[in-house]
N, C-alpha and C positions, 0 to 999 in steps of 0.2 A: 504494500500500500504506500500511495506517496503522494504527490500534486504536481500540478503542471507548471513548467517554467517556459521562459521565453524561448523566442526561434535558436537564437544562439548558444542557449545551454547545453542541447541534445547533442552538440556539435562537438561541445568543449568536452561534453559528459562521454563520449567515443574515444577519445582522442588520448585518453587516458589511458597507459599502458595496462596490459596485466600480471605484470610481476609485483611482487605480493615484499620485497626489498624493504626494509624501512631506511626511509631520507632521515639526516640529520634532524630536521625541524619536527617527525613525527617524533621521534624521540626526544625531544623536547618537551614538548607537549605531555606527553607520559610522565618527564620528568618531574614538571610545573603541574600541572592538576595532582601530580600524587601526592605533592608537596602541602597543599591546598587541602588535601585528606589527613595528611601528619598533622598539620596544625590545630584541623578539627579533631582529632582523636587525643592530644596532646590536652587541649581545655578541659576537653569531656573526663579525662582522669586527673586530669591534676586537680578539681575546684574540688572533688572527693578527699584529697587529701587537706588541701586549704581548708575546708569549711569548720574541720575538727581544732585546728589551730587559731580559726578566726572564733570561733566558737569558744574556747578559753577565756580568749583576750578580752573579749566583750561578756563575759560571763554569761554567754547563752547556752540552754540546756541543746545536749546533740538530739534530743526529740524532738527540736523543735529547728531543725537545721532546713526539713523540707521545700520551703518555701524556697531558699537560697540554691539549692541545688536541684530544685526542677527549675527555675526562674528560665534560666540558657532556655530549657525544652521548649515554653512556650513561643519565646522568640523563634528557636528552632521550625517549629511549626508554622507560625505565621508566613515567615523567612521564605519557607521551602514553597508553600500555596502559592507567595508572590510573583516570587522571583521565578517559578516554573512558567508559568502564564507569561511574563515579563521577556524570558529567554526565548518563547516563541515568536513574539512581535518583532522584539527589535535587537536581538541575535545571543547569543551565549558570552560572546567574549564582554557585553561592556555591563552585562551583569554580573558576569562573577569579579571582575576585579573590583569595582563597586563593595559586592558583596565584602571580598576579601581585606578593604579598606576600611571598611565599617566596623567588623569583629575587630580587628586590629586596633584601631583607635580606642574600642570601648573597653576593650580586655586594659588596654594600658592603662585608662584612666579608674581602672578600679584599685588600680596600686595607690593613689591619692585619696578617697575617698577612707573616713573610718567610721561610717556608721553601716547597720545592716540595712534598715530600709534604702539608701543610695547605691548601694552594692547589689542590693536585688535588683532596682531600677536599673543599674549598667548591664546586670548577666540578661537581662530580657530582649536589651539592644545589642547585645554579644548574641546572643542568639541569633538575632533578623540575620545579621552578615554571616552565620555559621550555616542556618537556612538554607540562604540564598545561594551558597558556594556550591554543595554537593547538585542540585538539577542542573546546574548550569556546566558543572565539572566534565560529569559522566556523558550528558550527551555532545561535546564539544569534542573531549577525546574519543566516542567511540565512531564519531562521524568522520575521524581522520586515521580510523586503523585497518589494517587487511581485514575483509569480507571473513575468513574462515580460523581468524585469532581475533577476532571484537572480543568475544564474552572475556576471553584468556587477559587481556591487557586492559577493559575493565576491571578484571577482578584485580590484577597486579596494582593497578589506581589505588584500587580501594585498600591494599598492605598499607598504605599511609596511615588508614585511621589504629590500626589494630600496633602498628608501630610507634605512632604518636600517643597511644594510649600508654603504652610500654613506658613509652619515651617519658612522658607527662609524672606518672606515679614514679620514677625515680628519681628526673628533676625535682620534684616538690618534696621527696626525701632528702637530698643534698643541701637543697639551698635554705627551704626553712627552717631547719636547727641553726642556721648561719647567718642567715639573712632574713629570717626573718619572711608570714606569708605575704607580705607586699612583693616579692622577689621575683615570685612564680608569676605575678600579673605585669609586671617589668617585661622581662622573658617574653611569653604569650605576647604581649602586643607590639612588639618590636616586630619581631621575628614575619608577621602577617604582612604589616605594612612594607617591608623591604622585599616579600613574596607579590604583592600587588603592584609594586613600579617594576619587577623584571618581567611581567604577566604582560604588560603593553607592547611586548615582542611577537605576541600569541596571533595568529591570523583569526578569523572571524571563519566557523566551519563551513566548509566547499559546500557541502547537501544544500545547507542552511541559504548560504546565497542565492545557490542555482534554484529553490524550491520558492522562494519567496523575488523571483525575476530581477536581482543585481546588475546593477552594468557587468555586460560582458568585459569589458577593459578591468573591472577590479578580481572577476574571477579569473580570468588570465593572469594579473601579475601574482595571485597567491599560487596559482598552476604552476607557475615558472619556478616556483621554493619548493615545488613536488616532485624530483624528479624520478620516485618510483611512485606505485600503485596507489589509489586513492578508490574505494569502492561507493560512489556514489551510486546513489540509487535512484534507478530508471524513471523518468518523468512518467507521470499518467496523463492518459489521453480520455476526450470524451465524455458523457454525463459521471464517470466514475471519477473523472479529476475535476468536475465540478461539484457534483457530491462531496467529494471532502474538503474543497477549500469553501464553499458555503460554512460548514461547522469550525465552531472554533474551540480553541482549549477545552475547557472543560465538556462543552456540550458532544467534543468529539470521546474523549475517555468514558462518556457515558451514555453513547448511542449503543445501539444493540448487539452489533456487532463487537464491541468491545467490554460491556458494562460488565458481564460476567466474570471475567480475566481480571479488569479492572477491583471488583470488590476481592476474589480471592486474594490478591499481590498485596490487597491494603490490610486483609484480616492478618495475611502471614507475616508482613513487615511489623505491624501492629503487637502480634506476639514475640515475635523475635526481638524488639527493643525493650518490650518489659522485661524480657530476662536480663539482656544486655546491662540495660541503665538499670537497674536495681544491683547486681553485681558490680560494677563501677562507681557505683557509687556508696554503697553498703558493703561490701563485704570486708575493706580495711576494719571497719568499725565491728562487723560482725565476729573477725576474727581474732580483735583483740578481747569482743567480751568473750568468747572463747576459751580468753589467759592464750592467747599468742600471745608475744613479742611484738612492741611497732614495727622493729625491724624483721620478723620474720614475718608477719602479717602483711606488709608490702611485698615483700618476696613473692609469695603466693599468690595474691591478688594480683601482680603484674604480668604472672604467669600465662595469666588467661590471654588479653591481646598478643603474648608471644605466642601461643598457641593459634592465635588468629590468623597469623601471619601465614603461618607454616597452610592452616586450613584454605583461604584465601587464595595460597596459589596454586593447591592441587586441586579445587572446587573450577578454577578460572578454567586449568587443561583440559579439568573433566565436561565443562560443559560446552566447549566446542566440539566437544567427540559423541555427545551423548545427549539424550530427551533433555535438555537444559531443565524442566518442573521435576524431572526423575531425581538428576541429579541432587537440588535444592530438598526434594521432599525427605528424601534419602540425611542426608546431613542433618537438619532440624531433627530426625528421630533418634541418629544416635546422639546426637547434641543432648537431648530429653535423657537421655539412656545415662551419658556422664553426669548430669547434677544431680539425680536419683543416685548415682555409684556416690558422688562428693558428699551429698546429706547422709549418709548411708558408712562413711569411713572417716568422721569427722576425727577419732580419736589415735586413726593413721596416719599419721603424718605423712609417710612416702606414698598408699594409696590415695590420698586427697590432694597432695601435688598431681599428680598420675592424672587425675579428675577434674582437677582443676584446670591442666594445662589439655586435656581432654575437647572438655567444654568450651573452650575457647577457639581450637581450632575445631568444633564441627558449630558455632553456635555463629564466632565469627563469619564462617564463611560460607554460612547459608546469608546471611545480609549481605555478603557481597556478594554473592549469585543472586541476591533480590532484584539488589541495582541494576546487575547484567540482563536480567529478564525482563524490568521494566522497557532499557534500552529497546533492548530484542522485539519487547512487544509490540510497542506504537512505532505508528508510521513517523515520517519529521516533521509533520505539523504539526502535531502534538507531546513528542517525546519527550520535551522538557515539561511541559502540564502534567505528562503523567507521571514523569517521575517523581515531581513534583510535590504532587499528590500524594503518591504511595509514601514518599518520605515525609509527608509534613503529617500524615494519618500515621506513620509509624512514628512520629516524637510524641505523638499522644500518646504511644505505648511506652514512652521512654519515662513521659511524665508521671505516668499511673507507675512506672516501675519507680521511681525517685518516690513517689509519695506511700507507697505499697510499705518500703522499708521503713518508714514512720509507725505504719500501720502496725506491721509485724513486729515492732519493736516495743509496740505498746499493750500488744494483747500478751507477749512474752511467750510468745512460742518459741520450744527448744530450737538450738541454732542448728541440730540435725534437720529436724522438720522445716524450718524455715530456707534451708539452700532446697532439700528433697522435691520442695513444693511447685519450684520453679521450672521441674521435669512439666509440669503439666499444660501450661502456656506454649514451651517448644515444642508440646507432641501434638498441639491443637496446630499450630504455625505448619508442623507437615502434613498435614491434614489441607488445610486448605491449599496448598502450593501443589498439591497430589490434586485439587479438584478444578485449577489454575488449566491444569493441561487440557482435558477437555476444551478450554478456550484457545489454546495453542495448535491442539490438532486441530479443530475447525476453523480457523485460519491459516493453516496447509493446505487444506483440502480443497 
């Protein structure tokens, strides 16, 4: 599926060789949108360690930290709605650095601020820019990689978050016994802002041009920086490529032909970040009531994005080779299967490592085969809405998992029961991503 572009695109869209070689500047692009992913998964764990420390300082009880550490999600959410919609109009590249300027800016300025209500108000606006970065990311780079490595170098993108998460829980071990939690939001908002001024090298995606009728002069001069394969996809012709350019963002992710697919990606993304952000965000804390160690309690919990990593890129190979909804349903259950083993071996130290780094590489990288399927699923007039979508419906999951661990913290369920429980969201997450398919074969068919 796709839309009609000018006389001249069909021409340029030919012309394009088919060797499958990656140019400098794709790898590029790989290198800068993954970077884009590090930073967002770098926030996402590190405010879990800050908030414990800012929580002292201000002598706030940690049950009552939730507001502060869903705050990002909701921004997340907004963020992701807008800027999906946003990327379809008026192109990928000048939203996400936008995007990537925004977080950046408001992460920094939460190093100066020292009360909690202004700290919430900054992580909400951290949020929008954290949003807006991933729609705009995934379908930018997947619109400039080989036809039959998409999914595979999507999911390589996506190592950023599950490294940056890594990344993040051991930074804010280092720096705040030293420096103190101001340090970690120094860090964080530098680091964004000097990734959004080398992003203005980034071209504006070839599909994207051609599909929405660009002067042929400016699709040429980015042509001319391609000098291997570039798999644009074929113009449609006819009442079918007026059909879809009549609909737009959202009304397109929710005509009939797609609505079904559509709700599955949001129920499974939706589950799969309550596990996520309830772990990332709770589990330092969980483990030290425990009687871990702080330092051994980071250990473990960072375990998880390392595990993601590792998940992430064997999930990327396997889902160019394989039913891409197979693959993702497949992962979410044994994902399900390691936090049932993690509640279950809590008094194991070496089986709960095992489990822990388990969970992370099958939990991790069903969310990045999430992303790669939303990609896969929508045509280009809509794939940043949908993805969009699917992400800004899965930080609602992210937020019910941040506020969940409030919850569970106050009814005092064992911390066996409280990791085991979390098996039952990722088995529901393969469940719907197994009923996704159905939407995938019928548009093969």
């Amino acid at each position: 599926m796709s839309i009609a572009v000018d006389d001249a695109s069909p021409a340029l869209a030919a012309a394009i060789p088919a060797r499958e070689k990656m140019s400098a500047l794709q790898i590029w692009i790989v290198l800068l949108c993954s970077l884009v992913l590090f930073l967002d998964g770098m926030d996402t764990a590190a405010i879990g360690f800050v908030a414990p420390a800012m929580a002292t300082e201000f002598a706030v009880p940690r049950s009552q930290l939730g507001p502060l550490l869903s705050a990002a999600l909701f921004g997340m959410a907004a963020g992701s709605f807008i800027a999906g919609s946003l990327a379809d109009r008026i192109g990928r590249k000048p939203v996400l650095i936008g995007s990537v300027l925004l977080f950046g800016v408001c992460t920094l300025a939460c190093a100066f601020v020292h009360s909690m209500p202004s700290l919430t108000l900054l992580r909400v606006l951290t949020g929008l820019g954290l949003g807006g970065a991933m729609p705009c990311a995934g379908p930018l780079l997947a619109e400039y990689m080989p036809a039959r490595r998409r999914s595979f170098f999507v999911s390589l993108m996506y190592c950023g978050f599950p490294l940056g998460a890594s990344a993040g829980g051991f930074m804010a071990a280092a720096l705040i016994p030293h420096l103190g939690w101001p340090s970690v939001f120094v860090v964080g908002g530098v680091l964004p802002v000097i990734l959004a001024g080398c992003m203005l090298v980034l071209p504006e995606s070839l599909s994207f041009m051609m599909a929405n009728n660009w002067p042929s002069a400016k699709i040429k001069c980015v042509m001319d920086r391609m000098p291997a394969v570039l798999p644009v996809e074929p113009p449609a012709s006819g009442a079918h490529a007026r059909r879809t350019t009549a609909l737009a963002g959202i009304g397109m992710i929710l005509a009939r032909q797609l609505v079904f697919g559509t709700v599955m990606l949001w129920i499974g993304y939706f589950m799969g970040l309550l596990v996520f952000y309830l772990l990332t965000s709770w589990l330092p804390t969980i483990l030290q009531d425990a009687r871990f160690s702080i330092r051994d309690s980071a250990a473990i919990a960072a375990l998880m994005p390392l595990g993601g990593v590792i998940g992430t890129v064997v999930c990327g190979w396997l889902l160019d080779r394989f039913a891409p909804y197979k693959v993702t349903m497949f992962t979410y259950a044994f994902g399900a299967l390691s936090l049932w083993v993690a509640g279950a071996a809590l008094a194991h130290v070496s089986v709960l490592t095992a489990a822990i780094f388990s969970a992370g590489f099958f939990v991790v990288g069903s969310q990045a085969s999430m992303l790669a399927l939303a990609i896969r699923y929508y045509p280009i007039a809509c794939r940043a809405t949908g993805s969009g979508w699917m992400l800004g419906i899965g930080r609602a999951g992210g937020i019910a998992g941040a506020l969940a661990g409030v919850r569970l913290l106050h009814i005092q369920l064992s911390i066996d029961t409280m990791i085991a429980v979390l098996a039952i969201p990722a088995f529901v997450a393969a469940i719907a991503v197994g009923l996704s398919g159905f939407a995938f074969v019928g548009r093969e068919t």
